[in-house]
N, C-alpha and C positions, 0 to 999 in steps of 0.2 A: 438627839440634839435638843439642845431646852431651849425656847426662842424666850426672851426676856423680856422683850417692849417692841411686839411688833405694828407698824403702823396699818393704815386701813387700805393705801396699796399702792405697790411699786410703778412707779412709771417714769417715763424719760421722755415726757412732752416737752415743750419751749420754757415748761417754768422749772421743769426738774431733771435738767439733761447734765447735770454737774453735779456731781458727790463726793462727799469726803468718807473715806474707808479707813478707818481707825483698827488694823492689826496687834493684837497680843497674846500672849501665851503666859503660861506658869509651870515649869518643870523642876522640881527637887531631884525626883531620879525616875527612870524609866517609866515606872509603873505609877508612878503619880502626876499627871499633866493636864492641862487645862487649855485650851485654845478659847478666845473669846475676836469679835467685830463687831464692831458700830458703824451703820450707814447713816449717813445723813445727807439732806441735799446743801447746795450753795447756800441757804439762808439759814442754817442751822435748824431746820426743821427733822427730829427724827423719823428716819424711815424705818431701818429694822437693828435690832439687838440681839444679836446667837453668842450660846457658848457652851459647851460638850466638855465631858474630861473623856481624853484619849490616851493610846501605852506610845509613849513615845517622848525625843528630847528634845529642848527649847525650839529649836529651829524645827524642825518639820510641825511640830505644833503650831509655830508662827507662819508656815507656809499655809498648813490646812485652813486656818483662820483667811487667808488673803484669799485662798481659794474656793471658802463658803463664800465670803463677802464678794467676789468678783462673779461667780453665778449667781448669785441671788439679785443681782441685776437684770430686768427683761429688754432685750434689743439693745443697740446701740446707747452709749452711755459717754460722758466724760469724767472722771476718775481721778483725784487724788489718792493716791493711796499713802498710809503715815504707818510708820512703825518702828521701834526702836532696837530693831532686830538687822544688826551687822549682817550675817547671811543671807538674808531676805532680799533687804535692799539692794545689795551690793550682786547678787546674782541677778537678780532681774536687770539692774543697768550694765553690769560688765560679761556675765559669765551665759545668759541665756542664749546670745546670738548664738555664739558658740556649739553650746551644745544642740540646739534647733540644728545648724549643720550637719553634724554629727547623728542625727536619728536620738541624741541623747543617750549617748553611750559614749565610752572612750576607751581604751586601749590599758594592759593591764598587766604585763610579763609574760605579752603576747596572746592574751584573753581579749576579746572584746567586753566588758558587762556595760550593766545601765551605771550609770550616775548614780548619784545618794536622791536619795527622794524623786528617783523619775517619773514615778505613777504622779506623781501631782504636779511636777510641772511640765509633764504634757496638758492637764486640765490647764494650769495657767497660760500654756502658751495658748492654746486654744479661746479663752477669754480674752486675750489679747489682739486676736483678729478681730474680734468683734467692740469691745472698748477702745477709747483712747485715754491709757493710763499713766500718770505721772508718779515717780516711785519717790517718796522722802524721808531721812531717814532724822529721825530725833534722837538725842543725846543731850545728855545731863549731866556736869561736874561737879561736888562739893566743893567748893573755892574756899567757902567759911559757913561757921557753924552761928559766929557771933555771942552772942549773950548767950546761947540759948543754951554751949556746951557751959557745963558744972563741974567739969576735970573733972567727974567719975567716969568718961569713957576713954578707950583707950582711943589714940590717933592712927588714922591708915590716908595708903595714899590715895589720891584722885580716884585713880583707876577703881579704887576695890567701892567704889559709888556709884557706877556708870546705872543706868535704868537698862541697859540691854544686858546683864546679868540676870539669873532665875530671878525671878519679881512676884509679887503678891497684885493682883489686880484690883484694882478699884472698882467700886457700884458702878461709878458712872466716869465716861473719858473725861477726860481735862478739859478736851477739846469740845466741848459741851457746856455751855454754863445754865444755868436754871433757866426754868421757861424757854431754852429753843432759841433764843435767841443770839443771832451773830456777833460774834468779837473780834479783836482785831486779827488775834492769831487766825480764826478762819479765814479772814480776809485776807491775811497776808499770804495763807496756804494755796488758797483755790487762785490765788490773781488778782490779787487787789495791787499788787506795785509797791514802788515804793514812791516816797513824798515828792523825791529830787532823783535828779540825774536823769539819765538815760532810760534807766529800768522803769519807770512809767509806764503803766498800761499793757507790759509784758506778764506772762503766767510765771513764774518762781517754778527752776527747775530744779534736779537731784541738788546740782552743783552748786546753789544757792543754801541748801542745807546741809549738807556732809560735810562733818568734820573728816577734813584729813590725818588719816591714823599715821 
């Protein structure tokens, strides 16, 4: 594992018991994958940068990555966790209870086996005794290209744009802007509310981010 910009050390005292956990991956085809995470705390100060290439496809790549990232946490912590990964997200809010019941296995033409990727989300569920993690899932549309298309390319629809498609990772997350310092999107991620209404001073749940497919 290559650690990229590690900080001088983990901790979950009164000033840094809140993190934002930035999950992604990059998978062409089996044999070429890439899993990368970014910690940081609530003020946008980085904590740690990993990322490893691994044989394996988009999604369990993007699981391993939630699963470095959610160990490399010591003791109790609180957790954003961000990823633009449909499987990811959507199994940890829907599909985890479940299979926790289950021992994580399920039934099969009368087979018992494990699940897809069980070895690791037994690590996850296990991290999740210990954290309190909130799962969110990010999505991106091409609406319009603007000035900037020149009809040399050809047009596709929406869908063939989505950022949770194999993707090319960035140096650095978005979610990150120079010098460490917080912006709104963090704020708006970790619990900053919104301006008006109700939602004031409440944390932003799954449901507040997921597009409904």
């Amino acid at each position: 594992m290559h650690i990229l910009s590690p900080n001088s050390e983990l901790t979950t005292n009164s000033n840094h018991s809140d993190f934002l956990l930035v999950c992604e991956a990059r998978s062409t085809h089996l044999e070429d994958g890439r899993w990368r995470f970014t910690l940081e705390t609530a003020d946008g100060t980085p904590v740690l940068e990993a990322a490893d290439e691994e044989i394996g496809d988009l999604n369990r790549l993007t699981l391993l990555a939630a699963v470095r990232g959610l160990e490399a946490i010591e003791g109790a912590a609180s957790v954003t966790l961000v990823s633009n990964n449909r499987y990811l997200i959507r199994s940890l809010t829907d599909s985890l209870p479940r299979w926790r019941s289950n021992d994580f296995v399920w039934e099969h033409f009368g087979r018992r086996i494990e699940i897809q990727n069980a070895d690791l989300w037994r690590r996850v569920d296990r991290a999740l005794l210990i954290h309190r993690v909130e799962a969110c899932l990010m999505t991106s549309r091409l609406i319009s290209s603007g000035a900037l298309d020149d009809g040399s390319s050809t047009s596709a629809a929406p869908s063939a744009w989505r950022i949770d498609s194999a993707h090319e990772m960035t140096e650095r997350s978005h979610l990150s802007p120079p010098g460490g310092s917080p912006d709104r999107l963090r704020s708006w991620l970790l619990g900053g509310g919104a301006s008006t209404g109700n939602r004031s001073g409440r944390r932003f749940t799954t449901a507040d981010l997921v597009e409904i497919a």
